[in-house]
N, C-alpha and C positions, 0 to 999 in steps of 0.2 A: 566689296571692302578692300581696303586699300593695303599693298603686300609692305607697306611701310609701317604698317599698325604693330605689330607685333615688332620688330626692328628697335624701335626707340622705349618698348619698356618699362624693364626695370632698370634702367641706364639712370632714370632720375633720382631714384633714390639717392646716393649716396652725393650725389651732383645739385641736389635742393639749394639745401643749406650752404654745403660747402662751399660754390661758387657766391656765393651772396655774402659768406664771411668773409671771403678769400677779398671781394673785394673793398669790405668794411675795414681789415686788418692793414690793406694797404694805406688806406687813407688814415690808419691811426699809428701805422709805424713800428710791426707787428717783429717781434724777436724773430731770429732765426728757426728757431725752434718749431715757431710758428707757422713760419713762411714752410719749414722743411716738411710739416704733419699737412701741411693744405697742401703742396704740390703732390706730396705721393699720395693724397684722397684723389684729386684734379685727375692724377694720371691712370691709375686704376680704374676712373670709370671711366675717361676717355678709353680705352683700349678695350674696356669691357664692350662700351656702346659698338667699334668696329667688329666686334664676334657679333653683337646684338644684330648689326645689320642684314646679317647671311639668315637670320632664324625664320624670315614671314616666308620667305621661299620654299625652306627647308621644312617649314610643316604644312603649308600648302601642298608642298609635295608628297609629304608620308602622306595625308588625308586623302590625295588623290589617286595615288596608289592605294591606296583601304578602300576605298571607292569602287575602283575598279576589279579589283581582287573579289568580291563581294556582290559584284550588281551584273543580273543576269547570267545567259549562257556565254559564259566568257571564254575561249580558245586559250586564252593565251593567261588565261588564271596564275599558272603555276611562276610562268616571268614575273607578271606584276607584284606577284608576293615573294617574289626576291628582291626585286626591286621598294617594295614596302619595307622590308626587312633593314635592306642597306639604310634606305633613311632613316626607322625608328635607333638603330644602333645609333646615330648622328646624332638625334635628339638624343639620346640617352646621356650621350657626350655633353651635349649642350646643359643638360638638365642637372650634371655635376659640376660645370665649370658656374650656372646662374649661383647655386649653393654656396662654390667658392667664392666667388665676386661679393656674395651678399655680407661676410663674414667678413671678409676683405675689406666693405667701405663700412661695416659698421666698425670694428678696431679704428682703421685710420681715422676715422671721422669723427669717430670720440677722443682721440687722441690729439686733435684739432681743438676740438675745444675745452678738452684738458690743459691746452699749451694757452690757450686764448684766455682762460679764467686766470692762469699766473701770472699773463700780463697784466691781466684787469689789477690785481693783488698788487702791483709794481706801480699803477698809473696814479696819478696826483689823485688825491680822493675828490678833488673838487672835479673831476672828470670821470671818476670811476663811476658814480651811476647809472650816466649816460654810457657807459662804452657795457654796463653790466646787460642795460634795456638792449641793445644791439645784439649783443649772446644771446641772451633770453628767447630771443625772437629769433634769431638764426637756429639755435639747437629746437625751437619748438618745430620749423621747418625740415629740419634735419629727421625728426623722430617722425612726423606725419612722411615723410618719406620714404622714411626705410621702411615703414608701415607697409605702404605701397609696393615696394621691392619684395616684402617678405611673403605679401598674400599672392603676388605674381610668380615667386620661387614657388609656393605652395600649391597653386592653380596648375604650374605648368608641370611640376611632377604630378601629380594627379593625374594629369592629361598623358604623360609618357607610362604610368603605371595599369590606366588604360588600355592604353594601346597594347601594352608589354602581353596584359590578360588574352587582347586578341590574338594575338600573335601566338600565344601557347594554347588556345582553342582550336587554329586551325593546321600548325605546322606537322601534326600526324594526321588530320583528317582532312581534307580535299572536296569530300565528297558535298555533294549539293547542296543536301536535308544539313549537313551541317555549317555551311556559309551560310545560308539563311538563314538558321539557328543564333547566328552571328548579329545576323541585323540590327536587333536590338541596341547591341553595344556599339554598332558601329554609331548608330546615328547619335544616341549620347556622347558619343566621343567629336562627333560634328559640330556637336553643339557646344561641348565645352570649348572646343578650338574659338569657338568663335568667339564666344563672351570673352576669351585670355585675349584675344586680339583688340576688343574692345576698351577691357581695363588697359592694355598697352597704349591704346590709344588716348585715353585719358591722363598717362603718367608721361604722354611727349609734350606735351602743355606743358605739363612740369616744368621739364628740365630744358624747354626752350625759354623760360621765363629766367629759369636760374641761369644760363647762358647768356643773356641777356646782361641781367645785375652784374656780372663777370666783366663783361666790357663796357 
């Protein structure tokens, strides 16, 4: 599976719609106001997506380190679960910044098409229903998206709350009978990584499509 899967996200959320209004707005002549609620959506999840980039790596890694910590007569155990350690703290980071972003484009984003409906309110009516169908279908895009953002914020705490369980299972006990005791959890937590990686994968379609409508 590819370490870009998980990378691109929930980056589309809030980038669906938006780019697709941003460039419907342009071509009808869109207030300030307008122009000002889409570019700080645009920029937020651009800068979200570059933190996004660092994540398939970052939990490739914690996994691998659980992995190893976990499998067999291992020497060198006690390293690798410091090293598990330093990455789960990372994702934990990652796990409240996804929280914030999600919150982040949903404000700006409705706040977009708050500014985009008092245009419509201002536009010749013989134009207004056509520019209303364009909303319509932009915020419809918009809400199936952050849909998608919201069950990926939710999958991937899950996945770091997971982990967090393991991590307080074994940081007083070392001992064998209790790593293998672990097992269990480990492997369920393999498995969710992976399905999160999947729906990631599903949601970079997204938002290369809205990227797309953008130019």
């Amino acid at each position: 599976m590819s370490h870009r899967t998980l990378s691109r996200c929930l980056v589309r959320v809030g980038v669906v719609a938006i780019i697709a209004a941003s460039a419907l707005s342009l071509s009808a002549g869109c207030q300030s106001k307008t122009d000002k609620a889409a570019a700080a959506t645009v920029k937020s999840v651009g800068d979200f997506q570059k933190q996004l980039d660092q994540m398939p790596a970052l939990i490739d890694s914690t996994m691998d380190r659980l992995v190893a910590t976990t499998t067999g007569q291992n020497a060198r155990r006690a390293d690798d679960f410091r090293e598990f350690q330093k990455d789960l703290a990372a994702m934990r980071s990652r796990a409240n910044m996804v929280a914030l972003e999600y919150e982040k484009a949903n404000r700006n984003s409705s706040e977009y098409f708050r500014q985009w409906m008092r245009e419509s309110d201002r536009t010749d009516p013989a134009m207004r229903s056509a520019m209303d169908a364009k909303i319509a279908g932009s915020e419809t895009n918009r809400n199936i998206a952050l849909g998608h953002f919201a069950s990926a914020r939710r999958d991937f705490t899950s996945l770091v709350n997971s982990l967090n369980g393991i991590e307080k299972s074994l940081i007083n006990d070392m001992s064998e009978a209790n790593v293998q005791a672990a097992g269990r959890s480990v492997g369920a937590a393999i498995t969710d990584a992976g399905k999160l990686k999947d729906q990631i994968a599903r949601l970079d379609e997204m938002i290369g499509a809205s990227f797309a409508i953008g130019r």
